[in-house]
BALOBA-1460 file (C-alpha; in Angstrom, 3 decimals):
// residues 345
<rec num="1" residu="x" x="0.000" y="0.000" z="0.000"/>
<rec num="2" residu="x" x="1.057" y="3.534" z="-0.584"/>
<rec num="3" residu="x" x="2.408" y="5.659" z="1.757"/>
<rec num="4" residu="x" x="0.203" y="8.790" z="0.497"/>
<rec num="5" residu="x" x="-2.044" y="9.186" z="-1.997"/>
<rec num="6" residu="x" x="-1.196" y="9.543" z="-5.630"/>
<rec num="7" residu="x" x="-3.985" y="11.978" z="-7.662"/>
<rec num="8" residu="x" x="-4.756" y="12.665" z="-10.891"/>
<rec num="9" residu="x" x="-6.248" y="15.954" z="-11.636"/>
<rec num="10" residu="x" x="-8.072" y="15.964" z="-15.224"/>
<rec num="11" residu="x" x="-10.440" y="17.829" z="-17.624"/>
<rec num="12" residu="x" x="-11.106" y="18.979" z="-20.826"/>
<rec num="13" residu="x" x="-8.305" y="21.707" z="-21.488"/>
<rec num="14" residu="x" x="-9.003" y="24.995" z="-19.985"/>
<rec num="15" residu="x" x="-10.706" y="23.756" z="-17.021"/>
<rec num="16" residu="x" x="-8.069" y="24.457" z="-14.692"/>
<rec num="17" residu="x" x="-6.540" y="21.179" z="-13.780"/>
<rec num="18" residu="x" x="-2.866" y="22.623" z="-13.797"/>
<rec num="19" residu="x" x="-3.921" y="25.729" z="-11.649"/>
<rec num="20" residu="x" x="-5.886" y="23.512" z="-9.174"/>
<rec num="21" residu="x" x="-3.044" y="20.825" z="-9.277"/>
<rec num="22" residu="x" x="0.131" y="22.932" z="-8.662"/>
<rec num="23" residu="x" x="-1.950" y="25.199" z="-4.953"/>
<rec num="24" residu="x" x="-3.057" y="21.359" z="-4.246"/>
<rec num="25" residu="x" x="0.744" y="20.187" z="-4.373"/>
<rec num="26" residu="x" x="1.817" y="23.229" z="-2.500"/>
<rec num="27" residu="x" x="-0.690" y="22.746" z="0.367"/>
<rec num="28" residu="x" x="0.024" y="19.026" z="1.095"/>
<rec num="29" residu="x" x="3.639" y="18.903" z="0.523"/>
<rec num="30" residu="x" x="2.878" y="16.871" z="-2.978"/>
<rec num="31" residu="x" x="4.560" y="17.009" z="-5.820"/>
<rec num="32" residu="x" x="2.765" y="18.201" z="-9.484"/>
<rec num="33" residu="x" x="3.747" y="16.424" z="-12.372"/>
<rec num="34" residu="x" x="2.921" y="18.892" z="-15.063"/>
<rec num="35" residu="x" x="1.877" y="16.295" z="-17.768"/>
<rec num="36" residu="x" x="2.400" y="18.848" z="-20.940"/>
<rec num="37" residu="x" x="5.866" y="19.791" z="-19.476"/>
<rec num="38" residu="x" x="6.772" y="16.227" z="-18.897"/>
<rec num="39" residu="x" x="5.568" y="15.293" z="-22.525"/>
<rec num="40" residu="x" x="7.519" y="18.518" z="-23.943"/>
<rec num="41" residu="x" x="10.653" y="18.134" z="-22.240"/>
<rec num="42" residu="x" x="10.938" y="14.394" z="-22.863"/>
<rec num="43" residu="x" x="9.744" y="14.576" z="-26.789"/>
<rec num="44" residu="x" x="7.380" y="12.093" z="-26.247"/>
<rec num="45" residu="x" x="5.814" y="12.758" z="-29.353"/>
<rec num="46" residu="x" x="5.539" y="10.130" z="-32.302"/>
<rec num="47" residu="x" x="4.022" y="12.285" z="-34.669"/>
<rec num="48" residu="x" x="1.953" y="15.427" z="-35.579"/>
<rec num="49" residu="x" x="-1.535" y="16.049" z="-37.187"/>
<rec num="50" residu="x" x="-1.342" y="18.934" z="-39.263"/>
<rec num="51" residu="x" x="-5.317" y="18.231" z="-39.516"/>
<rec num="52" residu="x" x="-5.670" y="19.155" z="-36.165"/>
<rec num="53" residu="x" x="-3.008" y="21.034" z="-35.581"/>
<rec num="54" residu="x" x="-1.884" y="18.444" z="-32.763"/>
<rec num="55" residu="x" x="1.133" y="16.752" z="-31.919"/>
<rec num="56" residu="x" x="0.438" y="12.556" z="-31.461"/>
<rec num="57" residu="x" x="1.538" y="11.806" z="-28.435"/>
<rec num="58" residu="x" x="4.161" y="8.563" z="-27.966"/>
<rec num="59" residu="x" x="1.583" y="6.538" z="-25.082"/>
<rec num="60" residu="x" x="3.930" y="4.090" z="-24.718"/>
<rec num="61" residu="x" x="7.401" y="6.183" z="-24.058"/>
<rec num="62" residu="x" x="5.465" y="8.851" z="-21.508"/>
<rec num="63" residu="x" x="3.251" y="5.480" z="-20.008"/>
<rec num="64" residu="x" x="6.555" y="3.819" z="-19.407"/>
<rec num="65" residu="x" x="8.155" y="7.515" z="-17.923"/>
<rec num="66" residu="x" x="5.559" y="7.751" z="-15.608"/>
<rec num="67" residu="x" x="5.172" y="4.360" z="-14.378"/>
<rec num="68" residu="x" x="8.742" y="4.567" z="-12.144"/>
<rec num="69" residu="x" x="7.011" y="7.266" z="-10.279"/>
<rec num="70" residu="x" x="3.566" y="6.288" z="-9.728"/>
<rec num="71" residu="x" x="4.119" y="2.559" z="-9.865"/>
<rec num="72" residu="x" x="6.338" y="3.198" z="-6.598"/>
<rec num="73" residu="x" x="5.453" y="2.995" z="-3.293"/>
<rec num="74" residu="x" x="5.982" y="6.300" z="-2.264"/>
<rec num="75" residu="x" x="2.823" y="8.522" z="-3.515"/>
<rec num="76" residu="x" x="2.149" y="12.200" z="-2.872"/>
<rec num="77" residu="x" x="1.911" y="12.794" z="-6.172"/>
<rec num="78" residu="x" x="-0.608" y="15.035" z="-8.192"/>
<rec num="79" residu="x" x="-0.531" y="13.920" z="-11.995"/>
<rec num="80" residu="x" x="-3.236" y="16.630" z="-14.549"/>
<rec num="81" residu="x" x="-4.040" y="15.567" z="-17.896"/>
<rec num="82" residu="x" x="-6.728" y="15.939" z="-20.536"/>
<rec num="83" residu="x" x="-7.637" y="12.323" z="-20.359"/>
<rec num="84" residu="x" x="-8.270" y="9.985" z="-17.698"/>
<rec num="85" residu="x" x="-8.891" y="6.347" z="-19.220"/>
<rec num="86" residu="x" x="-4.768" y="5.782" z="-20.660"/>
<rec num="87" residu="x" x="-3.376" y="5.407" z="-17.167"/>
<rec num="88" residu="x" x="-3.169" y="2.066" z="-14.964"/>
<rec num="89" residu="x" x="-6.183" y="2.342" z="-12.461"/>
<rec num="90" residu="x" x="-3.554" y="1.068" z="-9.774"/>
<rec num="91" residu="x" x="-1.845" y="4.450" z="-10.112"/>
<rec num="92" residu="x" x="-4.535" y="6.760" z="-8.219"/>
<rec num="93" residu="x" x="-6.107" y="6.733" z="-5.278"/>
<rec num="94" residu="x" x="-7.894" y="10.018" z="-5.959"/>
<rec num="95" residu="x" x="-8.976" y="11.119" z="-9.328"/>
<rec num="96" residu="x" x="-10.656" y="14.919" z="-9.617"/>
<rec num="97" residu="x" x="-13.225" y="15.501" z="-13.167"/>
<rec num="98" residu="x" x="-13.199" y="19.644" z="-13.637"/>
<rec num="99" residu="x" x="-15.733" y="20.986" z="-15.382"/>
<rec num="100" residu="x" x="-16.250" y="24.226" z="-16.761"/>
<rec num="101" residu="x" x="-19.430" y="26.423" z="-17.732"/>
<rec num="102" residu="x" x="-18.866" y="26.908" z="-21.910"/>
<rec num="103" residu="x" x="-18.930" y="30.336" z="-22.031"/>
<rec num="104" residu="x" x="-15.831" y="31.021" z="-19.234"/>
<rec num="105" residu="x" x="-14.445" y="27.596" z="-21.150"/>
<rec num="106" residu="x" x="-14.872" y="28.692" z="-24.732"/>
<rec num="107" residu="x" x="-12.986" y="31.995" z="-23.321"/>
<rec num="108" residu="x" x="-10.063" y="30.550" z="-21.765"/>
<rec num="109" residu="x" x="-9.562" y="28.362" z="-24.782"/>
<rec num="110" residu="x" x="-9.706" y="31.821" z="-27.142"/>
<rec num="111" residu="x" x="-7.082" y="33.231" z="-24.904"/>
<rec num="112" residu="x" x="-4.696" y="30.354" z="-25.496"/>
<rec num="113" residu="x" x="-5.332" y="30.475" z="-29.569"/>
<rec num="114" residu="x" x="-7.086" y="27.309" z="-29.939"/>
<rec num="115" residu="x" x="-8.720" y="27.044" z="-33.724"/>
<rec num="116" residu="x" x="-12.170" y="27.607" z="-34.312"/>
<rec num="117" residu="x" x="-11.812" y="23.413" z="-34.903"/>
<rec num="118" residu="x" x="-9.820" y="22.801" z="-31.530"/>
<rec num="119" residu="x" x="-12.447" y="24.960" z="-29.822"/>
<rec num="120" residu="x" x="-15.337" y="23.465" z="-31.279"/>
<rec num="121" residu="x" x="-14.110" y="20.050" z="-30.291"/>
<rec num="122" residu="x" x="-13.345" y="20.961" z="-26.603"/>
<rec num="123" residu="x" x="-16.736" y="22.059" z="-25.990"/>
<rec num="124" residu="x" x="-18.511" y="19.278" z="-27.482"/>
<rec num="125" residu="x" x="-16.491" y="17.445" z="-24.921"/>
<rec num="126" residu="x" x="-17.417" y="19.509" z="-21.952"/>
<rec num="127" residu="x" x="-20.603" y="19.600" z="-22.707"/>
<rec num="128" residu="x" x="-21.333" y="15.895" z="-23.553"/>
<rec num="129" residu="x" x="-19.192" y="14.870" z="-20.379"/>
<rec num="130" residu="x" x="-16.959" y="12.837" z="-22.149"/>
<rec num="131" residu="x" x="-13.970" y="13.362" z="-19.728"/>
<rec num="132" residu="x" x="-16.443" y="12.768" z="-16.848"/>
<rec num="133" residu="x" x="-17.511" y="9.203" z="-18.123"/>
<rec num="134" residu="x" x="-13.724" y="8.028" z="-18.834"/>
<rec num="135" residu="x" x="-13.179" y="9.004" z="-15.286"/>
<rec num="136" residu="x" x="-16.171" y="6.875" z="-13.957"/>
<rec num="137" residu="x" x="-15.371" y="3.929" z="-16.467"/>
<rec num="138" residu="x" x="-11.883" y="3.637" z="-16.029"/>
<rec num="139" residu="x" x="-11.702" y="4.232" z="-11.811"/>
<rec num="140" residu="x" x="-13.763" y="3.108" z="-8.737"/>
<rec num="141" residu="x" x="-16.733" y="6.095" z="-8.911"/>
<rec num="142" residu="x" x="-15.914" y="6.350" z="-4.818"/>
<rec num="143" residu="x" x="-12.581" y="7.947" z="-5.896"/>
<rec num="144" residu="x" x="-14.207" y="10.296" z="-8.478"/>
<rec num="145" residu="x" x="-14.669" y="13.566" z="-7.435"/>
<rec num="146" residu="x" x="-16.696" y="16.065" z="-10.088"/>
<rec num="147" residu="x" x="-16.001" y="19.572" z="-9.642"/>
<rec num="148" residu="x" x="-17.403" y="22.737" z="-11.218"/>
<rec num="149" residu="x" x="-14.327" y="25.370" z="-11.666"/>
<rec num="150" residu="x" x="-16.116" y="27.889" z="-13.914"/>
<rec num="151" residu="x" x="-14.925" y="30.831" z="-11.969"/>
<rec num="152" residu="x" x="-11.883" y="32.311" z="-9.365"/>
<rec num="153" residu="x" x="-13.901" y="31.564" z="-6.414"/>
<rec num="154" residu="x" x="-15.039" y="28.127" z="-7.795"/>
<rec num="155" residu="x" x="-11.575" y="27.362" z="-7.909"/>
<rec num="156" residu="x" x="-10.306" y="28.030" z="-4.518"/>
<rec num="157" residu="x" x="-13.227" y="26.409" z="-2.991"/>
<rec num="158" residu="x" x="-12.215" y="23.220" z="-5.225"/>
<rec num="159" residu="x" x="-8.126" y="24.047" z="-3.503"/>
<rec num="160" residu="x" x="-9.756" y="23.707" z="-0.419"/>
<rec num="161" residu="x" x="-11.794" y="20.427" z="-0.811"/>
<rec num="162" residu="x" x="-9.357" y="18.920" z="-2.459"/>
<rec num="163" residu="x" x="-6.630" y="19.738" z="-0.316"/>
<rec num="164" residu="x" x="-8.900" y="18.213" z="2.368"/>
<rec num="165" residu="x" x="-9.539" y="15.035" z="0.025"/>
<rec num="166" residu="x" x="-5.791" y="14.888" z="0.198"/>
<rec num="167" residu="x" x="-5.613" y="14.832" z="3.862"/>
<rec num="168" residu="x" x="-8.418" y="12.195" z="4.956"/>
<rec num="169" residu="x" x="-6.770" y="9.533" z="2.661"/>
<rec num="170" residu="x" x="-3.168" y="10.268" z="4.129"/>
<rec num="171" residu="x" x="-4.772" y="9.883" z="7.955"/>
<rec num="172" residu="x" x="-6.565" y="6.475" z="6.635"/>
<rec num="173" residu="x" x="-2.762" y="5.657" z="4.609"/>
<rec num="174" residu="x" x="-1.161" y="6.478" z="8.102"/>
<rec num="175" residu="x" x="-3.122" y="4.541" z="10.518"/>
<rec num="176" residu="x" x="-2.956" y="1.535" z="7.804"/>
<rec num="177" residu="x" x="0.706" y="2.015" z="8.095"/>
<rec num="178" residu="x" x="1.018" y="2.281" z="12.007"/>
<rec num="179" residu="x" x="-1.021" y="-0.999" z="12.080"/>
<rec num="180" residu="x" x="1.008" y="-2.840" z="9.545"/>
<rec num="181" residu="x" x="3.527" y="-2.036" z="11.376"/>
<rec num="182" residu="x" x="2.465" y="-3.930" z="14.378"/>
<rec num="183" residu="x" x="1.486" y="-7.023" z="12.470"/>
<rec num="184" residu="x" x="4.686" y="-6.751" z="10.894"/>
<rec num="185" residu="x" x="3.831" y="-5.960" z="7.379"/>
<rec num="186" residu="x" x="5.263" y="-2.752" z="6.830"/>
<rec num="187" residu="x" x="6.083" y="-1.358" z="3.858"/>
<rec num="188" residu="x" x="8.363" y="1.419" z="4.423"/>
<rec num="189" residu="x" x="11.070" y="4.281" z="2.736"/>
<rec num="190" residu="x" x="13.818" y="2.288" z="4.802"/>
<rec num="191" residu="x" x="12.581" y="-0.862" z="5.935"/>
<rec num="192" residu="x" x="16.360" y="-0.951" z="8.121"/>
<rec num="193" residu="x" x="17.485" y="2.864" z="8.827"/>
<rec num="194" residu="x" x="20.713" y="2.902" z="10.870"/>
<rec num="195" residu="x" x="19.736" y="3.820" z="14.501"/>
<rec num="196" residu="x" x="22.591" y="5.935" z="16.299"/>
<rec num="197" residu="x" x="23.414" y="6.315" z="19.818"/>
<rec num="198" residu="x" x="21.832" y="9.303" z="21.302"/>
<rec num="199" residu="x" x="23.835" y="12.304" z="23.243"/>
<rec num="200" residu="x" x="23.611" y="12.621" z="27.003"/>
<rec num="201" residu="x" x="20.904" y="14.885" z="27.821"/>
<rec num="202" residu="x" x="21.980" y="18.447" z="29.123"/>
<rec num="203" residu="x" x="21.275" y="19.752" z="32.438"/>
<rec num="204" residu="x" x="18.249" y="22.606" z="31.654"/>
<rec num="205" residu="x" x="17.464" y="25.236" z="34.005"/>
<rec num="206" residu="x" x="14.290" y="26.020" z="34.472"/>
<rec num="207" residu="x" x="14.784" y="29.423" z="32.367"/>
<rec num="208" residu="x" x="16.410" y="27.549" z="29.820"/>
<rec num="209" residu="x" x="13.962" y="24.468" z="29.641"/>
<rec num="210" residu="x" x="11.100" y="27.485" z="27.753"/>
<rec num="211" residu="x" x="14.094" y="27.784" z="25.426"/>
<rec num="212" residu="x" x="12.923" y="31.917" z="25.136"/>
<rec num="213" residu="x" x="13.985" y="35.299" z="24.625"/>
<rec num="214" residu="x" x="13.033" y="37.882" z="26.843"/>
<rec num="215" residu="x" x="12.243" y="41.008" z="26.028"/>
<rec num="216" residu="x" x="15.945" y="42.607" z="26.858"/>
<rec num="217" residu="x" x="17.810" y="39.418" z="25.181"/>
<rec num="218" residu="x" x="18.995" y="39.057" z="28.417"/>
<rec num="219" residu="x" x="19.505" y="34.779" z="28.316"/>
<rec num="220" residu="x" x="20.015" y="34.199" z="24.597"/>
<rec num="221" residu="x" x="19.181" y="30.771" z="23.689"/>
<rec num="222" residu="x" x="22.346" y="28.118" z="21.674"/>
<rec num="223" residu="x" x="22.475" y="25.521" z="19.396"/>
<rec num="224" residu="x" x="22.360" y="22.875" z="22.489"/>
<rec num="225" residu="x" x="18.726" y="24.523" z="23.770"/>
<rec num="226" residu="x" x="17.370" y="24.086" z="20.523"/>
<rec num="227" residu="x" x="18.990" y="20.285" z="19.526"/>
<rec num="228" residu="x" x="17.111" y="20.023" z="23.167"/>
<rec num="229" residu="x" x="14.048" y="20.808" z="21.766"/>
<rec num="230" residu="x" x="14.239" y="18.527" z="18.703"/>
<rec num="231" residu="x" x="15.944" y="15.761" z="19.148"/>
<rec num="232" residu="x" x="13.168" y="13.774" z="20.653"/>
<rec num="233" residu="x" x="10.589" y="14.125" z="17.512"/>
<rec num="234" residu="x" x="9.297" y="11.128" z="16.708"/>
<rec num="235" residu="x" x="9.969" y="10.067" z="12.802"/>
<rec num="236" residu="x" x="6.709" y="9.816" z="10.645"/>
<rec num="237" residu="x" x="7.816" y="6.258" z="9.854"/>
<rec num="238" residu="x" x="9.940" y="4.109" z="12.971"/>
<rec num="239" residu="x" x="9.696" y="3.935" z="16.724"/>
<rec num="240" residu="x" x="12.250" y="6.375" z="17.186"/>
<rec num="241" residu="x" x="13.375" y="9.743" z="17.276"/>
<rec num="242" residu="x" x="14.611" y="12.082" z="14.971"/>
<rec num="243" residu="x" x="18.131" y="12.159" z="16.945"/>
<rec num="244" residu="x" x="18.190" y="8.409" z="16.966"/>
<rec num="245" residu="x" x="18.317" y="8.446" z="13.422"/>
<rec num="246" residu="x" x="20.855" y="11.050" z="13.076"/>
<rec num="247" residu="x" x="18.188" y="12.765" z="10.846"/>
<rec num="248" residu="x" x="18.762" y="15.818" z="13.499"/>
<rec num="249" residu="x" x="22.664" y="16.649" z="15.212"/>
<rec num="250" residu="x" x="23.049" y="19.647" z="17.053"/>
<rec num="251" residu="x" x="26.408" y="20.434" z="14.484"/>
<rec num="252" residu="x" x="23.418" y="21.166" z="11.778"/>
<rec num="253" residu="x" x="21.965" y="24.091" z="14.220"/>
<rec num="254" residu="x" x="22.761" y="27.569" z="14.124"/>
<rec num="255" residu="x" x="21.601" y="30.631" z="16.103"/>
<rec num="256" residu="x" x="21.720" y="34.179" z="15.936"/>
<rec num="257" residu="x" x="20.704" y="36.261" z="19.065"/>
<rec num="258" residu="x" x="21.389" y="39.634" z="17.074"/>
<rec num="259" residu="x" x="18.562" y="41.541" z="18.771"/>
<rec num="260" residu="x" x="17.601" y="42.949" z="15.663"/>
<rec num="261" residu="x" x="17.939" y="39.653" z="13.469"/>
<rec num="262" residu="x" x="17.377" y="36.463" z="15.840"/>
<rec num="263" residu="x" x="16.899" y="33.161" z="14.273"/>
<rec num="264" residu="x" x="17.462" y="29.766" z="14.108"/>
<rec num="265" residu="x" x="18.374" y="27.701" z="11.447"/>
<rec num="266" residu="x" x="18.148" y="23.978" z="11.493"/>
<rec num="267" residu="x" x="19.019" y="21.870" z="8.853"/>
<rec num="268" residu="x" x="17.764" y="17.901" z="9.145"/>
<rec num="269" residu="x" x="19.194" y="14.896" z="6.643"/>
<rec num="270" residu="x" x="16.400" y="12.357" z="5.914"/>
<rec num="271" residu="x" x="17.759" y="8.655" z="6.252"/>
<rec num="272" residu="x" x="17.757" y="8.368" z="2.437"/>
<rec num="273" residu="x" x="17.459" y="10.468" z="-0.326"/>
<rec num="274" residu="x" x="13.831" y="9.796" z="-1.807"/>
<rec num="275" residu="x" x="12.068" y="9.690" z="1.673"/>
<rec num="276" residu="x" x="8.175" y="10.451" z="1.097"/>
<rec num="277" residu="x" x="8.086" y="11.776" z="4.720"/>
<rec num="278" residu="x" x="10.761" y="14.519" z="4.146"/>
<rec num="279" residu="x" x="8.320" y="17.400" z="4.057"/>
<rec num="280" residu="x" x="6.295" y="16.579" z="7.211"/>
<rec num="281" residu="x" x="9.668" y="15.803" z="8.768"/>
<rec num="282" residu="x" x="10.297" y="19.468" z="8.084"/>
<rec num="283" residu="x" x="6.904" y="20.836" z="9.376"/>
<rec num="284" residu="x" x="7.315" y="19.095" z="12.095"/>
<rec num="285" residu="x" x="10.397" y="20.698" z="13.422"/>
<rec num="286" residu="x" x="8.893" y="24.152" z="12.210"/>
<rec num="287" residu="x" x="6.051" y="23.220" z="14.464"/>
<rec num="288" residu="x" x="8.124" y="22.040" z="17.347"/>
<rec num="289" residu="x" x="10.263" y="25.940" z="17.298"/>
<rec num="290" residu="x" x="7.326" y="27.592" z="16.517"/>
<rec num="291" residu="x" x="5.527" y="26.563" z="19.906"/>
<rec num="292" residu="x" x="8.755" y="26.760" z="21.707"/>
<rec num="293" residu="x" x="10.602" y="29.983" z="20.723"/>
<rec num="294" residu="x" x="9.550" y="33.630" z="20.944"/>
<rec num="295" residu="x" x="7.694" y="34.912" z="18.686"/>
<rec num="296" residu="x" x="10.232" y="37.529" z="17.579"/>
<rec num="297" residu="x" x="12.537" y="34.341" z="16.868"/>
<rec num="298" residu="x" x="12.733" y="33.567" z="12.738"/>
<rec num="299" residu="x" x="12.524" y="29.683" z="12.097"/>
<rec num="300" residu="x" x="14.695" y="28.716" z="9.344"/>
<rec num="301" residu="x" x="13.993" y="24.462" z="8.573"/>
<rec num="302" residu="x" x="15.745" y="23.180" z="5.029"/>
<rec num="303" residu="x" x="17.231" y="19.878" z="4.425"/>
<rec num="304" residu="x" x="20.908" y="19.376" z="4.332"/>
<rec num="305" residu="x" x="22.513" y="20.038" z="0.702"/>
<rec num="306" residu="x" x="22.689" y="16.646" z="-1.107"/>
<rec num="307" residu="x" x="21.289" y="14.761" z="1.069"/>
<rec num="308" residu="x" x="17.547" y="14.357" z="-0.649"/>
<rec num="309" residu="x" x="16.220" y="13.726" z="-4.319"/>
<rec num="310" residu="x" x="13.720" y="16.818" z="-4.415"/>
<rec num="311" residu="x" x="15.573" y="19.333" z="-1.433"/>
<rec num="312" residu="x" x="14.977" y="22.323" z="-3.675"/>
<rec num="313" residu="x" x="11.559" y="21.928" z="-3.911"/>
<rec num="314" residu="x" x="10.839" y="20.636" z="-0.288"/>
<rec num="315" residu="x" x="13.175" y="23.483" z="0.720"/>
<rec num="316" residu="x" x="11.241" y="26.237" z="-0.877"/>
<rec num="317" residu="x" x="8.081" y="25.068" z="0.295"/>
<rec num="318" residu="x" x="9.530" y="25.285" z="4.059"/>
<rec num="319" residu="x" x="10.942" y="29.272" z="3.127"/>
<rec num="320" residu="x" x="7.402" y="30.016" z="2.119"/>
<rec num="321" residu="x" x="5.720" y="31.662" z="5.170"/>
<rec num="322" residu="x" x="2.036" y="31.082" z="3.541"/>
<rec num="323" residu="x" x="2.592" y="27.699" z="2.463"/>
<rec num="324" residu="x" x="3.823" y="26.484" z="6.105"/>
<rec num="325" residu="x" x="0.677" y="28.482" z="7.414"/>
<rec num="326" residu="x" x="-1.567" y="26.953" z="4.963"/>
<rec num="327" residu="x" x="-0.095" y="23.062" z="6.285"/>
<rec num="328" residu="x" x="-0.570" y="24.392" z="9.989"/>
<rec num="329" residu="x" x="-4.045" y="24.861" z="9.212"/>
<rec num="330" residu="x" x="-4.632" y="21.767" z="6.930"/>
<rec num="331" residu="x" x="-6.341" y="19.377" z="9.719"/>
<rec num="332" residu="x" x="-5.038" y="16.112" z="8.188"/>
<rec num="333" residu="x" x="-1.598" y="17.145" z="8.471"/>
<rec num="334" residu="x" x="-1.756" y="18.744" z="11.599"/>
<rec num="335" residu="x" x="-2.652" y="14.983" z="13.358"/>
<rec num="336" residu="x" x="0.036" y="13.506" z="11.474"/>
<rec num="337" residu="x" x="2.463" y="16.775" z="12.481"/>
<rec num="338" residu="x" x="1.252" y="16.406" z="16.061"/>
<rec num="339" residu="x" x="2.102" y="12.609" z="16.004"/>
<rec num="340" residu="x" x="5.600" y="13.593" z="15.598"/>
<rec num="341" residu="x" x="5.436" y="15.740" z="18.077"/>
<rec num="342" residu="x" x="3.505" y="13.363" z="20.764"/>
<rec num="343" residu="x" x="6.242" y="12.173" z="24.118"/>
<rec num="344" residu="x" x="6.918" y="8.402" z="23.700"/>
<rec num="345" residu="x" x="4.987" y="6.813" z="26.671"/>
């Protein structure tokens, strides 16, 4: 079983389905594969109809591309396309059918210098339904969601729900995981990850245990307060803690008590580089600061250079004030965020 989710996002074209996918990806911690960039930057074309002024796309060659990343075991990823019945039905576990009223469709289609032909054909499609029926035909209907994305608000009202579609199935994936893991039938990242011997704990005042500034700077906090403060996260995945797999080491954190810059920056190193739990790894030490620290305190939480397949991304989405506020507030992964943060028994 999948870790999270995988979702496919589709539509006749101009209904919105990269829009929708890309805010989607950005509030879970997902990543979008843009299907026409995919197709374009790969060639996976075999031909082109000058007829309908089309390129043919090569099934086969951008089938066989995507299946190493949505055959895996990994998920959280968000897949749009104009057609739903060419992919494996084992690849989704959530599939979203946009629909769009003609006249904002016919519109956005003018915009993008569709022919009179390409236009005509598009919303015959939308308004027979056709992308809606290969959606039910080719998936389980209780995984097809039909949304109407005709206008601005329309769409972030579909961000929202879907984002929240996202969330129930990853609380469902995460309990099926935590009791696999009990019978012994996990499936995991790192089925073996190296567990390290832990540092002896330091000896906290009471002052120091809030791990605060006060207003005068007076007792600046270190980077031994704050390992303090992290090191016993649990990981998303084992029964231990984030110092126990070296994923944390107080070397990695750095603090400024510059009264007029403070921060803290902590940098973490996932066991391996194409952990699924990487992002929620990060929001989970964001969350841990963020309770701890004074407010005036800036939280700085990246992944350490070279150590992951996708840092850059999962990096930016961590720098990105709205986008960690959006996660705080995203109820699915807030329980699996407070998980982390939950003192072993």
């Amino acid at each position: 079983m999948r870790q999270r989710p995988n979702v496919l996002i589709t539509g006749t074209p101009g209904t919105g389905k990269s829009t929708l996918a890309k805010k989607v990806a950005e509030n879970v911690g997902f990543e979008h594969v843009d299907s026409a960039s995919t197709i374009k930057e790969n060639n996976f074309f075999a031909d082109y109809d000058a007829q309908l002024d089309t390129h043919v796309l090569d099934e086969d060659a951008f089938l066989d591309h995507l299946e190493e990343r949505f055959g895996a075991d990994e998920g959280g990823l968000i897949l749009d396309y104009h057609c739903a019945d060419m992919f494996p039905k084992r690849w989704f576990d959530l599939v979203v059918v946009l629909r769009c009223a003609t006249e904002s469709l016919f519109d956005r289609l003018a915009e993008r210098g569709y022919s009179e032909r390409k236009r005509r054909e598009n919303l015959e499609a939308e308004i027979f339904g056709v992308l809606s029926e290969e959606a039910k035909q080719s998936y389980d209907e209780a995984i097809v969601h039909e949304l109407d994305n005709s206008t601005a608000a329309q769409l972030e009202a579909n961000v929202r729900t879907v984002t929240n579609l996202v969330g129930s199935d990853s609380r469902s994936r995460r309990n099926d995981l935590e009791t696999n893991q009990i019978m012994g039938k996990d499936r995991l990242d790192n089925a073996a990850p190296v567990v390290h011997a832990t540092k002896a704990r330091r000896a906290l005042s009471e002052e120091d245990a809030s791990a605060t500034l006060d207003d005068d700077m007076e007792e600046p906090i270190d980077a031994a307060e704050i390992f303090e403060h992290i090191r016993d996260i649990n990981d998303p995945e084992h029964p231990y803690t984030l110092e126990q797999l070296n994923v944390v080491q107080e070397e990695l954190v750095r603090v400024s008590t510059d009264p007029d810059d403070p921060f803290v920056d902590v940098r973490f190193t996932p066991t391996i580089p194409h952990c699924s739990m990487a992002a929620l790894i990060g929001l989970a030490i964001h969350a841990k600061l963020k309770r701890s620290l004074h407010p005036s305190m800036k939280i700085c939480v990246r992944i350490t250079p070279g150590s992951h397949s996708t840092e850059e991304s999962i990096n930016r989405q961590l720098a990105d004030k709205e986008r960690v506020a959006a996660a705080m507030e995203n109820i699915g992964l807030m329980q699996s965020i407070n998980a982390c943060l939950r003192p072993k028994e």
